[in-house]
N, C-alpha and C positions, 0 to 999 in steps of 0.2 A: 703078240699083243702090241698094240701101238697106246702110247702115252705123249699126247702134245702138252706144252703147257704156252699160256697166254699170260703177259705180263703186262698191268697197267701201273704205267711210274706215277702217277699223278693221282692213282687211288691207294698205291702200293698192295694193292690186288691183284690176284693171283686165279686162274680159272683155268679148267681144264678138260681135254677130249681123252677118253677111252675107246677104243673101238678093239673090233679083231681083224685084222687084217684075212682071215681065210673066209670066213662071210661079209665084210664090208658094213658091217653094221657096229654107230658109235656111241657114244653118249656123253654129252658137256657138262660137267658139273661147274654150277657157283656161275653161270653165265656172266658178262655185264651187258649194259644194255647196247653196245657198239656191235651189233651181232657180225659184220660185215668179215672180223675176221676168224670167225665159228666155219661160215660158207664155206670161205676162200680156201684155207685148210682141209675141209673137207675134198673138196673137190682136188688141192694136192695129193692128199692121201687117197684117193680111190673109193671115198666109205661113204655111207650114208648115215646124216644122225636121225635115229628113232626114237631117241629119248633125250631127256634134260632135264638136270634136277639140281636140288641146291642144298649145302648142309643146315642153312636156317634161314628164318628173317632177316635181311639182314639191315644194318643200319648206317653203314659209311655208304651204299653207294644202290643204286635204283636196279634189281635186278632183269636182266635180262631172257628171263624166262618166258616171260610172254612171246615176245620177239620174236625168237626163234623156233617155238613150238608154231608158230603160225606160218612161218616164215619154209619151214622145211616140214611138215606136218608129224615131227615127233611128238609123243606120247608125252605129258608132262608130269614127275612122281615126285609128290609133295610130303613132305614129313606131317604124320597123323599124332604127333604124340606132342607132348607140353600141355593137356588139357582145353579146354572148349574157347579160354580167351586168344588159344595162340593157333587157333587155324587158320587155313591159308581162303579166302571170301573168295574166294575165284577158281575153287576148284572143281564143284560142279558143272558151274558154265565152260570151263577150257577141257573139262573130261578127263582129269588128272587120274592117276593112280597114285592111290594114299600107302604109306610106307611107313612100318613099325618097326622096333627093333628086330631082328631075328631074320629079316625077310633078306630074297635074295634077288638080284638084279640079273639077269643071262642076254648076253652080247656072243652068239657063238662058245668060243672055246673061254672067253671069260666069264668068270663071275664075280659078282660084289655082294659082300654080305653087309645089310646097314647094321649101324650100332647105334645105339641111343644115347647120346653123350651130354645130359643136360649141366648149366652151370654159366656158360655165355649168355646161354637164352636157353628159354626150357622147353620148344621143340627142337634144338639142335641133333643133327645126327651127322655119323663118319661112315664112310667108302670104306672098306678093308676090299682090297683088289687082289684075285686068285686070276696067274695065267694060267688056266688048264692046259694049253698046249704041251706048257713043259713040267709041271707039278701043281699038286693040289695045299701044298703052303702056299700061305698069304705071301706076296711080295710086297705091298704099298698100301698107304692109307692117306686116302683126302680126308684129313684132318680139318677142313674150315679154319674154326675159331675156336676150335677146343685146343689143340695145340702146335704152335710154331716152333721155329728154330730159336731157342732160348726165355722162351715163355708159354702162355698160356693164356688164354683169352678171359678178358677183363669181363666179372660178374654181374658190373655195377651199371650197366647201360639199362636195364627193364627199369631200373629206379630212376639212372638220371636222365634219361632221353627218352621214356614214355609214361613215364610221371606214375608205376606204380609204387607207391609208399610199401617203405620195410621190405621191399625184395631181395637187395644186395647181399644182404647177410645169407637169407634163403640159399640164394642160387650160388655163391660162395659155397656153401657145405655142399651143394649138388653137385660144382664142378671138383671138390678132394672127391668126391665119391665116385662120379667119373673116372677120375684116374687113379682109383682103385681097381675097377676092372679090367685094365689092360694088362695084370698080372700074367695072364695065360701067352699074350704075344710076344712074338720071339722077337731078341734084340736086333735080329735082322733088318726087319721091318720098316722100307722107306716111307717117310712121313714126307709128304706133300702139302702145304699147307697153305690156305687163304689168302694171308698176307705178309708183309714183307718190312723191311725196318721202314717208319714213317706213319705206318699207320695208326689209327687212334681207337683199332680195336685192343691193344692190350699195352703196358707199361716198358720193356725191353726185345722187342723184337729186335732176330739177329737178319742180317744183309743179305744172310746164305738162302739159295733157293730153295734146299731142301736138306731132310736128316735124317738119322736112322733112331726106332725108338730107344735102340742102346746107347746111342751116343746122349738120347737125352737126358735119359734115366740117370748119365754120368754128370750131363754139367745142365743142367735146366732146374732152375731153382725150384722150378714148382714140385719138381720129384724129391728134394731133397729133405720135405719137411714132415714130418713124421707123425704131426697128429692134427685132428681136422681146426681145434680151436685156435693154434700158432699158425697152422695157414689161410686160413679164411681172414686172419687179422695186416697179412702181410699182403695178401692178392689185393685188399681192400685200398691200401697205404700205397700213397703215389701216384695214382692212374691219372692220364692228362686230362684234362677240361676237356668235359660233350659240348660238340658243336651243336648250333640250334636244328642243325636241316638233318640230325641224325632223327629227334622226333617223327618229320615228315616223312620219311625214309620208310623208319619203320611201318608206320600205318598204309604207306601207298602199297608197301613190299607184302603184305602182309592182306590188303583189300583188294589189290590188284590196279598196277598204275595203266594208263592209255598205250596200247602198242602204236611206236612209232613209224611214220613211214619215212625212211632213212635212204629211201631216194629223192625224196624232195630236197634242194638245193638251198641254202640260207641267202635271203633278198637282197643283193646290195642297192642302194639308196642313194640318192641324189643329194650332195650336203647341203641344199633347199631344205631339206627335212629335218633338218639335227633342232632347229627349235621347237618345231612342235613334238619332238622324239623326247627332249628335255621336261617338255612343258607335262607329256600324257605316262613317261614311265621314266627309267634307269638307263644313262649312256653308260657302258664300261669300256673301255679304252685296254685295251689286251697287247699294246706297245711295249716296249721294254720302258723300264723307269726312267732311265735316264735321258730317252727321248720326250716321253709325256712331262718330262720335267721341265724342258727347255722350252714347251711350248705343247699347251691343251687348250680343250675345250672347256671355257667354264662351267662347273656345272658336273663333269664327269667325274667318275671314277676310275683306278688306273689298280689293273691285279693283271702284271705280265705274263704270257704262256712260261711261266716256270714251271719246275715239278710242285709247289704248293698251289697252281691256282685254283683246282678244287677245291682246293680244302678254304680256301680265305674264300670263294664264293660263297662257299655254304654257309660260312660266318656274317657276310658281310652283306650279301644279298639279297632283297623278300622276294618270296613267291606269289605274291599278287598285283605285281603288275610288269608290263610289258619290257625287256631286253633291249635295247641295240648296241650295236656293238661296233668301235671302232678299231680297223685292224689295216696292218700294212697291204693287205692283199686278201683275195675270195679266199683262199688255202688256208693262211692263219685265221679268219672270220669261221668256216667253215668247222676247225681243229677248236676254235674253241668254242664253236655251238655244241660240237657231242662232248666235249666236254663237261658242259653247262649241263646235257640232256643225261649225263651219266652219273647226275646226283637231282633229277628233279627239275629240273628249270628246262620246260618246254617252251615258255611266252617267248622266245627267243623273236622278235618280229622283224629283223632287218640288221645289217650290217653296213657302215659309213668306210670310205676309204679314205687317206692319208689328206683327200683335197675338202675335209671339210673340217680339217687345220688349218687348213691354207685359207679357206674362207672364213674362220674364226678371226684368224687374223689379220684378213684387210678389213671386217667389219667391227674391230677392235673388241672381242668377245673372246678372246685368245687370254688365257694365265700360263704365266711362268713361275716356276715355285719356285721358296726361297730358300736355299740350301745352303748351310756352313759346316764349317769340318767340325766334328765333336771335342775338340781344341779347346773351342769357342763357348764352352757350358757353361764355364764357371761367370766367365763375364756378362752374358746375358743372364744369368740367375739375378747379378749383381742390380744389373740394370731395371730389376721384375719383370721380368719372363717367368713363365711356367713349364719345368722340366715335366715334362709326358714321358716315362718311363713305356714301351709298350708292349716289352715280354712279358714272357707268364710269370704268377708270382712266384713261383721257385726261384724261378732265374734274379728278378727281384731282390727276394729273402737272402741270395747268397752275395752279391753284390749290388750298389745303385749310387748313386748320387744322394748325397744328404739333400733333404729339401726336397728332392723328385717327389711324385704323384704317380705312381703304378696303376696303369689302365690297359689292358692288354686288347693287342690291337682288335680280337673277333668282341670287344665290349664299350669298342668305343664311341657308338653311334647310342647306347644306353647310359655309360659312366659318363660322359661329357655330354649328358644335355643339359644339365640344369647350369653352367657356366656361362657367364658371360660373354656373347659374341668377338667381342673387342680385346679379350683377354688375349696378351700376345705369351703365345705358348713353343716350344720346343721340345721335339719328337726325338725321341732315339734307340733304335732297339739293341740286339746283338751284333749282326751284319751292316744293317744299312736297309735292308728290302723293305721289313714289315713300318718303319716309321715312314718311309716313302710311298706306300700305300696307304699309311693313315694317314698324310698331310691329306692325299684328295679326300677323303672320308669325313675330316674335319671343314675343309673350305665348302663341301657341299651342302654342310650342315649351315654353314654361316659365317665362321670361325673366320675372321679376317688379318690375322697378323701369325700365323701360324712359319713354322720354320722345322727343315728337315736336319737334323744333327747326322751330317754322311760317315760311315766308318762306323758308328755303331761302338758299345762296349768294348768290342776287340779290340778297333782302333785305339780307345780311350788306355787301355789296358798297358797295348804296346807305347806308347807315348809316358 
């Protein structure tokens, strides 16, 4: 039996190829849409994939299902169960095969039985993976979003991210009941799962790739609670803020988004163009911070190829108008179009190079932000300034500055419109990164006296 797995750090998603190595025949579960490295693998391994399927809708990130079933002509087998509002609108036309609990998957000497594991989302379903080669017990379960290394996938997304009213609690008691049925599986049993710590499918996810179901059953809080009304109150308690692009997610993942063609190259541009690129949609600047700081384009926005830039795009970005993007080189421009296109944002229209900086600034269009060390808080409070706290409110609630204003950075384009332009304000998160990306967030809104507090709480802390 062959088991690849695929890591994306910047979804903290996890996907994965099964095949048999004695027939050449594979199948990817939980795709994402970068299909390039599904191919590549494949053709390492020797296999072909005939299928591809996924444990649900999903909502952090634009499945790649489409992709690759067109791409390699595998079979597409879509979960039939969650009832009439959670089918997959594209199954028809793509010729899917629909997949119930009980049923069973055959790749040669493997097989996979699905399970119906609702509670995340209420079509979800798990892989339990039998090598026939060498026995008829289960080895492995793609687990999705029903269970990771130290958690459990968060109940509350069909309420807070596709606006159905009074679900949470529902699907809460579906996912205790869930994992009640896993009684019969042996503690053996590798768990394979979806994602990874970072992600904002569940509340504690652990770093490790994978686990076994004994070891969860030992330290994974969700197994430790013994009756369904003490844990449906505690899975509820703490989950982190839904990003807004998790809604659009769902319903693209769900209706079936546009299959991309991911040979076409992203346009680099003449910096001639960066004003009417300003004037018709969204410049993002994908530079490290501390460059975009020294000197940008007015007007832009700055979210560096870090491991969060997904995630603050999906925050921070709309989907109805046009991309450009400025980046050191075709490579980084390139790294963050599929990135951009691995949560939804296709309008990607053109990428600017380094010299439409350079042109900013003989045509004196060039900003420099204003950066002080978070030293410097108390004194400008003094002088009124406005502290912009920009963590989440947790973070907030446990420590802040007297006087601050907690706006957190994916709400600041909403909680800071009704302020006064001219209001001189002061950004500062826990690191340093998320206020440096809200200073451009604010100055493109209008904000003219804004200022970057660097070092962040930590800083403040040690000091």
């Amino acid at each position: 039996m062959l088991v690849r797995r695929f890591y994306d750090d910047r979804l903290a998603q996890a996907s994965y190829m099964i095949g048999c190595q004695k027939t050449g025949e594979a199948i990817v579960i939980d795709p994402a849409r970068d299909i390039s490295l599904y191919l590549a693998a494949a053709k390492e391994e020797g296999v072909r994939i005939t299928k591809v399927s996924e444990t649900h809708i999903h909502a952090d990130f634009l499945s790649g299902i489409r992709e690759l079933a067109a791409a390699t002509g595998a079979t597409p087998l879509l979960s039939a169960e969650g009832g009439k509002d959670w089918q997959y609108g594209f199954a028809a036309s793509d010729h899917a095969t629909l997949l119930h609990d009980g049923d069973t998957i055959t790749l040669g000497n493997v097989r996979i039985d699905v399970m119906h594991t609702p509670g995340h989302t209420p079509e979800h379903i798990v892989f339990v993976v039998i090598d026939g080669a060498r026995s008829n017990d289960p080895v492995g379960m793609l687990s999705g979003d029903f269970i990771f290394v130290g958690d459990v996938g968060r109940p509350d997304l069909l309420e807070t991210a596709a606006g159905v009213a009074g679900a949470k609690e529902v699907s809460a008691r579906a996912l205790y009941q869930s994992l009640q049925r896993l009684g019969d599986l042996p503690d053996y049993l590798q768990i394979w799962p979806g994602h990874g710590a970072g992600s904002a499918c569940g509340k504690a996810l652990g770093s490790v790739p994978s686990s076994t179901l004994g070891y969860e059953r030992r330290t994974n809080w969700a197994f430790g609670i013994p009756d369904e009304a003490t844990f449906v109150a505690t899975v509820l308690e703490g989950q982190p803020a839904t990003p807004p692009y998790f809604g659009v997610m769902k319903r693209l993942n769900r209706d079936g988004a546009n299959v991309l063609d991911i040979q076409k190259p992203v346009a680099m541009l003449p910096p001639t163009d960066i004003a009417a690129a300003l004037n018709e949609g969204i410049v993002l600047d994908v530079r490290p911070l501390a460059t975009f700081a020294a000197s940008h384009v007015a007007g832009s926005l700055n979210i560096p190829l870090i491991k969060a830039f997904t995630k603050w795009a999906g925050w921070l970005l709309p989907y109805d108008k046009d991309l450009y993007l400025i980046a050191p080189d075709s490579a980084s421009a390139e790294t963050a179009r599929r990135a951009l296109q691995s949560i939804g944002f296709d309008r990607v229209a053109g990428a600017f190079g380094t010299d439409s900086v350079s042109a900013a600034q003989s045509s004196g269009t060039a900003r420099t932000s204003r950066r002080m060390a978070i030293g410097q808080a108390p004194a400008l409070q003094q002088g009124g300034t406005v502290i912009v706290d920009v963590r989440e409110a947790d973070e907030f609630g446990a420590e802040h500055f007297n006087g601050a204003i907690n706006v957190p950075l994916g709400k600041l384009p909403v909680g800071m419109d009704t302020m006064a332009r001219d209001t001189p304000l002061a950004l500062h998160c826990e690191g340093g990164t998320r206020s440096a990306i809200g200073l451009a967030v604010l100055e493109r809104m209008g904000f003219t006296n804004v200022t970057d507090l660097t070092g962040g709480w930590t800083e403040w802390k040690k000091a």
